[in-house]
TORKOL-4160 file (C-alpha; in steps of 0.2 Angstrom, whole numbers, padded with zeros to 4 digits, m for minus):
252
<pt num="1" X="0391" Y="0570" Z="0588"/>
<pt num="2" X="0392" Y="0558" Z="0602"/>
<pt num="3" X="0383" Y="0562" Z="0620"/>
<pt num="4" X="0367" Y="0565" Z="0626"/>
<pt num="5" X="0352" Y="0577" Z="0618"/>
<pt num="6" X="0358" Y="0592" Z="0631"/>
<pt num="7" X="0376" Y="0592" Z="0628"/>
<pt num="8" X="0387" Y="0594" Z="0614"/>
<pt num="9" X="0405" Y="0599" Z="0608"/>
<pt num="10" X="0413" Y="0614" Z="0608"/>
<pt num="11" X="0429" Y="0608" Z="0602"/>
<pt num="12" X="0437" Y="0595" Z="0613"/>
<pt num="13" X="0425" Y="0599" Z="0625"/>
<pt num="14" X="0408" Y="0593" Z="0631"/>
<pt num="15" X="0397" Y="0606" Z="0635"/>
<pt num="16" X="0378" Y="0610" Z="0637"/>
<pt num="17" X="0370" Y="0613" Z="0620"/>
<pt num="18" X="0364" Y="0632" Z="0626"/>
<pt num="19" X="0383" Y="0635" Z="0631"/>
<pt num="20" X="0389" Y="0629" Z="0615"/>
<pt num="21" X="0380" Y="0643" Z="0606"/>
<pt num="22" X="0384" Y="0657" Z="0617"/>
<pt num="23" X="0404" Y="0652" Z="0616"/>
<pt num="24" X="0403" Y="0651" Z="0597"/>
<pt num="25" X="0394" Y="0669" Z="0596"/>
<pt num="26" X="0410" Y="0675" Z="0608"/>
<pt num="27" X="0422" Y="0667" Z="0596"/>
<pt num="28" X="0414" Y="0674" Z="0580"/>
<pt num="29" X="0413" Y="0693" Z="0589"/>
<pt num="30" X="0431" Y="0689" Z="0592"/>
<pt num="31" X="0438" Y="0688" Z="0575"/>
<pt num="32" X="0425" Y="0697" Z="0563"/>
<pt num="33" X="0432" Y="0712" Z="0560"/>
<pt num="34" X="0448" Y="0702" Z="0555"/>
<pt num="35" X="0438" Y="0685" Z="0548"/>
<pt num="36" X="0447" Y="0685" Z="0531"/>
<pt num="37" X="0463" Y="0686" Z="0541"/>
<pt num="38" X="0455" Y="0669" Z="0551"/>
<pt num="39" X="0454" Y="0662" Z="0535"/>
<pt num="40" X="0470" Y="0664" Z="0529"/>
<pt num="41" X="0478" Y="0658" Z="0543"/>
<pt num="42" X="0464" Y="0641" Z="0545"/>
<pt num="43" X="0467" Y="0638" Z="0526"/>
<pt num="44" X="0485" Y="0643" Z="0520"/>
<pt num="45" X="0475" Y="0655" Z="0510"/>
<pt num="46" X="0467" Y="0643" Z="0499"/>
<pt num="47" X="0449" Y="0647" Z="0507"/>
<pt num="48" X="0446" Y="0660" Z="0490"/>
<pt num="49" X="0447" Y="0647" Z="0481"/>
<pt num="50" X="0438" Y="0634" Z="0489"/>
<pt num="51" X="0425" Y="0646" Z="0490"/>
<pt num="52" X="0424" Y="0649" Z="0471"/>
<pt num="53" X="0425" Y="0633" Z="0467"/>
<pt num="54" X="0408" Y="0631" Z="0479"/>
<pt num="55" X="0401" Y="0646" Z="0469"/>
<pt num="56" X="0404" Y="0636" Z="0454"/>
<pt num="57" X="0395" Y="0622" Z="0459"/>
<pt num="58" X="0381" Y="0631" Z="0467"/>
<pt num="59" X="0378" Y="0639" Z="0445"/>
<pt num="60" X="0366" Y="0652" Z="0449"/>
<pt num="61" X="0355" Y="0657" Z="0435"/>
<pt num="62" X="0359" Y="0671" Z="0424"/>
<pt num="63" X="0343" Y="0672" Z="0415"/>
<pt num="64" X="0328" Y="0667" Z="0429"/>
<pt num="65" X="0326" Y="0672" Z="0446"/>
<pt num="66" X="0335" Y="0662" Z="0457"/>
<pt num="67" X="0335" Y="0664" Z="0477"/>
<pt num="68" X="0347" Y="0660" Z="0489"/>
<pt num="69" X="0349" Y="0657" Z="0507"/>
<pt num="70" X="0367" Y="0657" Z="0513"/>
<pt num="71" X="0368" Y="0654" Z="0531"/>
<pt num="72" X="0380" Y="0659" Z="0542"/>
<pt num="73" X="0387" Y="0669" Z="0529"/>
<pt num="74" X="0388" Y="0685" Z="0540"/>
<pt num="75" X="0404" Y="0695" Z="0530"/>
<pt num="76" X="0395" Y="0691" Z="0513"/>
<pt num="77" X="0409" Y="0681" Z="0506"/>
<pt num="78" X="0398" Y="0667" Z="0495"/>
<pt num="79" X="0384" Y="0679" Z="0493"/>
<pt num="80" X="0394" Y="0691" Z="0484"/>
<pt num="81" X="0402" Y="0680" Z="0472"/>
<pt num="82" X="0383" Y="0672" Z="0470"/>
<pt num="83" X="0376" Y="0690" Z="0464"/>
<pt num="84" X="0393" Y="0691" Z="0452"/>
<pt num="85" X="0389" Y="0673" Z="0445"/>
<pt num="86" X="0372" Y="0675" Z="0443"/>
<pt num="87" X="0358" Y="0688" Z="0434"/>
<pt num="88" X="0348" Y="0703" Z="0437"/>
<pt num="89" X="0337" Y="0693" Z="0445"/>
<pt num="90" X="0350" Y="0681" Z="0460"/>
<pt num="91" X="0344" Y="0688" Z="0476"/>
<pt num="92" X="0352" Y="0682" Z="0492"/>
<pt num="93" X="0347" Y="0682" Z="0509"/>
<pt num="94" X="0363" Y="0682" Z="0520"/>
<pt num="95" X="0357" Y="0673" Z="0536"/>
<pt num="96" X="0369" Y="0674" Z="0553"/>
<pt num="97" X="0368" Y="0672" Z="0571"/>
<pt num="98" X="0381" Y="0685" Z="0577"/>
<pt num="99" X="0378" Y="0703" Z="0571"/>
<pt num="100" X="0397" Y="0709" Z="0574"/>
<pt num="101" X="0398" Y="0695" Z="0557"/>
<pt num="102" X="0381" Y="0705" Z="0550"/>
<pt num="103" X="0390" Y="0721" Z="0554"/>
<pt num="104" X="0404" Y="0717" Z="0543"/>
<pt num="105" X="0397" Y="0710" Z="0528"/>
<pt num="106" X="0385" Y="0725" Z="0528"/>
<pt num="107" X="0398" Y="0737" Z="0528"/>
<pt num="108" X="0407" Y="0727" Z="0513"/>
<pt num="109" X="0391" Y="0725" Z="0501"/>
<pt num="110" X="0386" Y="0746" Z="0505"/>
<pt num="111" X="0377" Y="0748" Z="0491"/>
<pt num="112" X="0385" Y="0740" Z="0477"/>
<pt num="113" X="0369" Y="0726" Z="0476"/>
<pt num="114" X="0354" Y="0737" Z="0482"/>
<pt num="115" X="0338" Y="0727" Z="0484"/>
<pt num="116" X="0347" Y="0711" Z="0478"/>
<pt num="117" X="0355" Y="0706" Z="0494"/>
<pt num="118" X="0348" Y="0708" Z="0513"/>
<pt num="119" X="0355" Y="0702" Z="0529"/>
<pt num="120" X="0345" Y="0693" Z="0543"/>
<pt num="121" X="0350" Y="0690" Z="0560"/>
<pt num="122" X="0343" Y="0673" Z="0566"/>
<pt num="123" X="0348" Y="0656" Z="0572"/>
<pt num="124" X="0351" Y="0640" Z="0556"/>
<pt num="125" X="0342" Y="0631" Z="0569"/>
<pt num="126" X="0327" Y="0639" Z="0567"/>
<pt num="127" X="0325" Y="0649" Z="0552"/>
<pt num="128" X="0314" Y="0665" Z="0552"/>
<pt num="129" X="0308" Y="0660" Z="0536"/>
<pt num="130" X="0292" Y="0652" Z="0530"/>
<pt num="131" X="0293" Y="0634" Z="0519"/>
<pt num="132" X="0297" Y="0631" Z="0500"/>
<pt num="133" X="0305" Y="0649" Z="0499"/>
<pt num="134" X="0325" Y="0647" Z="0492"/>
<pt num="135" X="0332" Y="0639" Z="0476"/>
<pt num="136" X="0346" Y="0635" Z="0484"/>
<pt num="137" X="0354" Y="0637" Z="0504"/>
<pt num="138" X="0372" Y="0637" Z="0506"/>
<pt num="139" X="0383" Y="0637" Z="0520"/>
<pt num="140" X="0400" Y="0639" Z="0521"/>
<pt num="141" X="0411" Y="0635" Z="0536"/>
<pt num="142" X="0397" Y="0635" Z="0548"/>
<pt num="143" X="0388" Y="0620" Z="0549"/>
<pt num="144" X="0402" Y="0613" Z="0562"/>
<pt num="145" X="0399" Y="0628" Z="0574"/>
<pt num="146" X="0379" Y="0626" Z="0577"/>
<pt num="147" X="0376" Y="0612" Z="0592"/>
<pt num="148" X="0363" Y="0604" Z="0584"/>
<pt num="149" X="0369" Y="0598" Z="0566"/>
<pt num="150" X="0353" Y="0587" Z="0561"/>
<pt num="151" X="0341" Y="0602" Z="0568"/>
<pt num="152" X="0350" Y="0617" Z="0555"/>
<pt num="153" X="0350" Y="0601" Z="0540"/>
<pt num="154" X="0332" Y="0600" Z="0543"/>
<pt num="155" X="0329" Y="0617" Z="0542"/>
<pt num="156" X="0335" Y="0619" Z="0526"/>
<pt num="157" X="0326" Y="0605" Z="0517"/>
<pt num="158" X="0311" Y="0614" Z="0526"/>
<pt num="159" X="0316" Y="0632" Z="0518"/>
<pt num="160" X="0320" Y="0623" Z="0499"/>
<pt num="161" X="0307" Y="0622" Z="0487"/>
<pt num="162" X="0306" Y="0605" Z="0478"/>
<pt num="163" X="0321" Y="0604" Z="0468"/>
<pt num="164" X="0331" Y="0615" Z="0477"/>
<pt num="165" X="0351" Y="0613" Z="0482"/>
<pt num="166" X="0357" Y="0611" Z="0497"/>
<pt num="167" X="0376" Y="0615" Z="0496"/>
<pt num="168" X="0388" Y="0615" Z="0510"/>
<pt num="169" X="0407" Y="0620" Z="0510"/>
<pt num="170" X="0416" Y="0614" Z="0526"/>
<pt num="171" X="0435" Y="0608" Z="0535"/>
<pt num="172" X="0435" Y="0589" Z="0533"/>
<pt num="173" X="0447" Y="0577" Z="0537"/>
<pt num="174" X="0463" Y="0575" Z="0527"/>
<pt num="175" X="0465" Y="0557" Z="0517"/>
<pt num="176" X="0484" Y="0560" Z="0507"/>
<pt num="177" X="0497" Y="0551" Z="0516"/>
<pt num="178" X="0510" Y="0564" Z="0523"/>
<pt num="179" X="0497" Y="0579" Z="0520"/>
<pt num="180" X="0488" Y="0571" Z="0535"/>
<pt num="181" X="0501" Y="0573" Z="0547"/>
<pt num="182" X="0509" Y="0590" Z="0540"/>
<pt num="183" X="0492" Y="0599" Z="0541"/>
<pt num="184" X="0488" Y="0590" Z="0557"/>
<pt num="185" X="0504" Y="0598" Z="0564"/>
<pt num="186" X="0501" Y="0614" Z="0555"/>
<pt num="187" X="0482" Y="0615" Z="0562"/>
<pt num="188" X="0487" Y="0613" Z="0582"/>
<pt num="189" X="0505" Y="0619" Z="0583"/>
<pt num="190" X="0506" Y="0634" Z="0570"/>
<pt num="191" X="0488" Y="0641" Z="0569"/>
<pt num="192" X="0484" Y="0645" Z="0587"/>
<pt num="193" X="0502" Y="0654" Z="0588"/>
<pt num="194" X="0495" Y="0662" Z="0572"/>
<pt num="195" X="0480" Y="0667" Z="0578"/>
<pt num="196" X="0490" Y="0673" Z="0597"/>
<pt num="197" X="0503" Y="0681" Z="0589"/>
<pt num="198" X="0493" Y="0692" Z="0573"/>
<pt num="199" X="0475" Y="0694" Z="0581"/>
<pt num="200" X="0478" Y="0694" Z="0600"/>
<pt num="201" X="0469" Y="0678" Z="0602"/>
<pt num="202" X="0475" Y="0661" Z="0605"/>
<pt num="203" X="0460" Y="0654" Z="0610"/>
<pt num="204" X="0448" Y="0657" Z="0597"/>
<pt num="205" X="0460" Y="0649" Z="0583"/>
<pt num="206" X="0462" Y="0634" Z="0596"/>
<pt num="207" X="0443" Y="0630" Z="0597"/>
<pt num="208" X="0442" Y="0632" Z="0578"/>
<pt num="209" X="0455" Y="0618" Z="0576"/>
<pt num="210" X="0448" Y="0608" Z="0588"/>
<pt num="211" X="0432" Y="0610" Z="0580"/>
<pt num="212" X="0437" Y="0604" Z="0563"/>
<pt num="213" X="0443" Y="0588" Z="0571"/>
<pt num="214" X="0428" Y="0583" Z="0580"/>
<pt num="215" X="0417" Y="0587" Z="0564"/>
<pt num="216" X="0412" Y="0569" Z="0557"/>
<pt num="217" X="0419" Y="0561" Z="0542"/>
<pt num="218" X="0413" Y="0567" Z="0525"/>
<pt num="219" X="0405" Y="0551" Z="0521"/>
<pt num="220" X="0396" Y="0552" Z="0540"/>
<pt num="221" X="0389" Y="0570" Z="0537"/>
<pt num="222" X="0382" Y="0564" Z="0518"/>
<pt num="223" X="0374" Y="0552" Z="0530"/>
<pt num="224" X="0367" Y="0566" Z="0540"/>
<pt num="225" X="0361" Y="0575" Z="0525"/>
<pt num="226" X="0354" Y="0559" Z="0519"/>
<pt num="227" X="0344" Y="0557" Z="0534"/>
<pt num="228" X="0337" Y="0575" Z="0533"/>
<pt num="229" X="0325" Y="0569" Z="0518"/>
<pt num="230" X="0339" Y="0577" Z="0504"/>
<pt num="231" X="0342" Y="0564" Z="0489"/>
<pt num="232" X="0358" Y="0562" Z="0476"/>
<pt num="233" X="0369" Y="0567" Z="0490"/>
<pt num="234" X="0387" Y="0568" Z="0486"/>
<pt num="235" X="0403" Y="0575" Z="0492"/>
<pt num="236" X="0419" Y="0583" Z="0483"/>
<pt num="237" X="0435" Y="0583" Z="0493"/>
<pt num="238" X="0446" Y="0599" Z="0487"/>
<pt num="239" X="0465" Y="0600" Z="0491"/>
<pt num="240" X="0467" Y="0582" Z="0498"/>
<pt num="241" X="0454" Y="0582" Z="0508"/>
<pt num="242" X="0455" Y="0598" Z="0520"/>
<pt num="243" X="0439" Y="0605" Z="0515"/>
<pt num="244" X="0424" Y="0596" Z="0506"/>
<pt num="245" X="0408" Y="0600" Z="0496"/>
<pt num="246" X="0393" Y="0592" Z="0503"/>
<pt num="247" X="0378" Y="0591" Z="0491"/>
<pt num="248" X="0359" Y="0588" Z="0489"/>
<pt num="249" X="0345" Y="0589" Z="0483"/>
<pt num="250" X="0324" Y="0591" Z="0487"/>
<pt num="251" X="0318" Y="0579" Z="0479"/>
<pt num="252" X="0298" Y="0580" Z="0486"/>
């Protein structure tokens, strides 16, 4: 992210890093009752699969206790497939800034998981939870929307106990001749149309494009996971390069 330590993108714009997180909470109340409809129409409706292919990777125990952090994971969507994958004893903690996203994933889980799964309201930036307490943190097409990246990466290796996986699931940047320029045309001519035309709202699909583009490469945000203290950090581009798993691992 280029620019100074008070500003920050939001989408092709600069903004101040406070206003960043207020217009990302004003996007996310926006579409939350209809977020799986958002992912169709940002992914084709490839997302489900992207996200169980990231569940896959994650493995979750079947036969220990096993705890996960997944943040930004409001509507519960890598939780829930975690707490299938894994044992008696998987636990999550669903962690989101916006509670219209909490509101939703809430209503989804009812009581289908009990004690298994609770939801937090707090900010990746600053985690309400004390040091060395998951397994594993996930987020899933999140880390681009919080305004200061290196701050949230921190925080994860913070909450991780030693050998603990950091796994992130995010829109990267499209390496396939002729796939480039068709999803490029696809992301800013068809999606905010999309997003106007089935959700009433143009302008939240527009800054969720616009956000994908201004997200670094996948080898320059390994180097940002790198540089938060993670080790064997490697990336795993899915479908030609539109989305990417990001891994790593506390090592001490």
């Amino acid at each position: 992210m280029a620019g100074d330590e008070t500003s920050t993108d939001f989408g092709f714009e600069r903004v101040r890093l406070e206003e960043k997180q207020d217009r990302v909470n004003e996007v996310f109340r926006s579409v939350a009752k209809r977020y799986d409809l958002m992912n169709d129409l940002m992914s084709g409706g490839l997302h489900r699969a992207w996200k169980s292919a990231f569940v896959s990777t994650l493995r979750p125990s079947r036969t220990r206790p096993f705890r996960l952090l997944d943040v930004a994971g409001g509507t519960g969507d890598i939780a829930f497939r975690t707490l299938e994958a894994g044992g008696p004893d998987t636990k999550v903690t669903v962690l989101d800034i916006n509670e219209a996203m909490l509101g939703v994933g809430r209503e989804r889980a009812g009581q289908r998981y009990g004690s298994r799964i609770d939801f937090v309201a707090g900010n990746a930036e600053a985690l309400p939870m004390p040091p060395e307490t998951f397994d594993a943190y996930t987020i899933a097409f999140g880390i681009r929307n919080v305004p200061r990246i290196e701050h949230a990466l921190a925080e994860a290796h913070r909450v991780l106990k030693v050998g603990g996986r950091f796994l992130c699931l995010e829109f990267s940047h499209v390496d396939v001749p002729g796939l480039d320029k068709l999803y490029e045309a696809y992301s800013f001519r068809v999606i905010p149309r999309l997003g106007s035309l089935v959700a009433g709202d143009k302008e939240s699909y527009q800054y969720l494009v616009e956000s994908i583009r201004r997200f670094p490469t996948a080898g320059a945000f390994a180097r940002m996971i790198e540089e938060a203290g993670f080790g064997h950090v490697t990336h795993r581009p899915l479908s030609g390069g539109i989305c990417a798993i990001h891994s790593g691992w506390k090592l001490a």
